[in-house]
C-alpha positions, 0 to 999 in steps of 0.5 A: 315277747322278749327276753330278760337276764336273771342271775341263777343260782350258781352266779350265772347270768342267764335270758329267761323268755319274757313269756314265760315270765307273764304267765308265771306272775299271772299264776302267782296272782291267781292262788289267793283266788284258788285258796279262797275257792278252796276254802269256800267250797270245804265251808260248803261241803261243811254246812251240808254235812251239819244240816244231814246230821241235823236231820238224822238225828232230829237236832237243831230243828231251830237253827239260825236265820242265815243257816235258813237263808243258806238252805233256801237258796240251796234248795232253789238250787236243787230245784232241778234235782229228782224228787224221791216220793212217798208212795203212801202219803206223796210228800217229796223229800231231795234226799233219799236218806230223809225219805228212809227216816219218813217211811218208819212213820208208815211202818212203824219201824223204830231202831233206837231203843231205850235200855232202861225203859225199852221204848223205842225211837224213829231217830237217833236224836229222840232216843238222846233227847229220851234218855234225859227223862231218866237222867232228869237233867233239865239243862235248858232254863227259861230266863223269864220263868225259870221253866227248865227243858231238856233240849234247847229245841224246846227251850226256843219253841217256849220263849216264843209262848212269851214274845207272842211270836208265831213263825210258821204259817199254813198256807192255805188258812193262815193259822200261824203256829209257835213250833214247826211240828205243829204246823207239819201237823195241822197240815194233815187236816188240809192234805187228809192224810192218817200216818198213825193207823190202829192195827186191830180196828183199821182207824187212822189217826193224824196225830201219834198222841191220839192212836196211843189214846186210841189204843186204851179202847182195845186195852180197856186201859183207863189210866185216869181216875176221879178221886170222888167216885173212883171212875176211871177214864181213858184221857185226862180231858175226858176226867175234867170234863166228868169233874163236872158232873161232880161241880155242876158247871156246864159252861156251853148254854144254848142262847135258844132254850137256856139248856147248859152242856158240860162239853162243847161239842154236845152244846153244837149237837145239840144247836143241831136240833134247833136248826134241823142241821144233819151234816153227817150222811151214810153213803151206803143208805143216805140216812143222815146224823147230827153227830159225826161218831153217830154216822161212823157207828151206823157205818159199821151196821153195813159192814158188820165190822165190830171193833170193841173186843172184850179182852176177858170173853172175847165178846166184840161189840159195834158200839164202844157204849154197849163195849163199856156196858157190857165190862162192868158185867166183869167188874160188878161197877153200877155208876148209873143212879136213879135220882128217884129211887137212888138204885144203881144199875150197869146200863143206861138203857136199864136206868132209864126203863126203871125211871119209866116205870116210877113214872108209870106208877106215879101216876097210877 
């Protein structure tokens, strides 16, 4: 390299080697090239941020396309990152943050509490999305039915009711779903796992909704009650089905022997007698059911365990029938009528000994 003459400050002439010069304008050309690294790696760390807030507080579960293209080439990125396992149901989780939050499924641990109602949350964002019940605010409005919500969330999982769109698929069987938490749900059916386990009887459940529902069996809690006799139930589709009784209608019929049923599943027990079908077997006796709660309660002659406790004489009993029978001693209820005689009784055991003996006498 050579040199060239540069005028300084003062007036002065003086050489500057040509070398130092190339490598000056050479940096000089390369600082758009930094600030725009900079730049894209603060957007980065940016988006990252977001999306761990996003977890953490249970928002924006529905974010848009390209933050889902962003995040699955992250993820391949991270493929090669260690995995942070759960020891109770094994799913895998790339943050140790997101593991924390999953494990107060299987502990029951939940830190967010409600001041007005006292019900308590696993995350931060379903305590705010909570306090809207108290609030009433529903800001979120379907612009097709003008359904109003309280997180928008929900708004987009609803709008989907309208276009049909199903955007989360099992894998395994195919079944599409309209919201994610759905499909994390049916999941459970393939993977056989029960996060949600009562803690007086030991039964596990997939889903939340029903160990709450669960619950009432031990509580004796029947919060739905049928205007027509005044017979309290425990879940509201076990009321509509008893509305049936009052009706009438028993929609299931046998194609065989024209028999109607007023739930279905009674209807696929009782095509078991006409096909000789016995799918539930006891691993301890082999003695096989048609029913699966009827193998379930056999099971628990082996065992000896009782699950159904009265909570007003403490009296436990092995089959939720003989629980049910035996609380109407308390309450003097007599909901079983002969159609006969139009005498009542608590059991159905004594109803059917009485129908019997009228048949008994009848031909006499």
């Amino acid at each position: 390299f050579g040199t060239f003459s540069k005028e300084s400050e003062d007036g002065m002439s003086c050489f500057v080697p040509l070398k130092n010069l190339y490598w000056s304008l050479f940096a000089l050309d390369l600082m758009p090239l930094k600030k725009e690294s900079q730049e894209l790696n603060e957007m980065e760390d940016k988006v990252q941020c977001e999306e761990h807030h996003n977890f953490t507080t249970g928002e924006n579960l529905f974010s848009s396309s390209q933050t889902k293209k962003t995040t699955r080439k992250r993820a391949k990125k991270a493929g090669a990152r260690s995995h942070f396992t759960c020891q109770h149901c094994g799913k895998n989780f790339t943050e140790k943050r997101s593991l924390e939050v999953h494990m107060r499924i299987h502990t029951g641990e939940r830190p967010y509490t409600c001041q007005q109602c006292e019900n308590s949350f696993i995350r931060k964002g379903d305590l705010k999305n909570h306090m809207s019940v108290h609030t009433g605010e529903k800001p979120y409005t379907c612009p097709q039915c003008g359904r109003g919500f309280t997180r928008k969330q929900t708004l987009n999982a609803h709008i989907r009711i309208h276009t049909g769109e199903k955007l989360y698929t099992c894998q395994q069987c195919g079944k599409s779903f309209t919201v994610r938490g759905n499909l994390e749900v049916h999941m459970r059916i393939h993977t056989g796992e029960k996060p949600y386990t009562c803690q007086q009887c030991g039964e596990s459940f997939i889903k939340n909704e029903t160990l709450k529902v669960h619950m009432r069996v031990h509580t004796g809690e029947n919060p739905y009650t049928c205007k027509l006799c005044g017979k309290s139930l425990v879940k509201k589709a076990t009321l509509e089905r008893h509305m049936r009784i009052h009706t009438g209608e028993k929609p299931y019929t046998c194609k065989q022997c024209g028999n109607g049923f007023i739930r279905k599943s009674d209807f696929e027990n009782h095509m078991r007698i006409h096909t000789g079908e016995k799918p539930y077997t006891c691993p301890q006796c082999g003695r096989s059911f048609t029913r699966k709660q009827t193998l379930k309660a056999h099971i628990r002659i082996h065992t000896g365990e009782k699950p159904y406790t009265c909570q007003q004489c403490g009296k436990s009993f092995t089959h939720q029938g003989n629980f049910k029978g035996h609380m109407r001693i308390h309450s003097g209820e007599k909901s079983l009528t002969c159609q006969q005689c139009g005498k009542s009784f608590r059991m159905k055991r004594s109803l059917s000994h009485a129908i019997t003996e009228e048949r008994v006498s009848d031909q006499k």
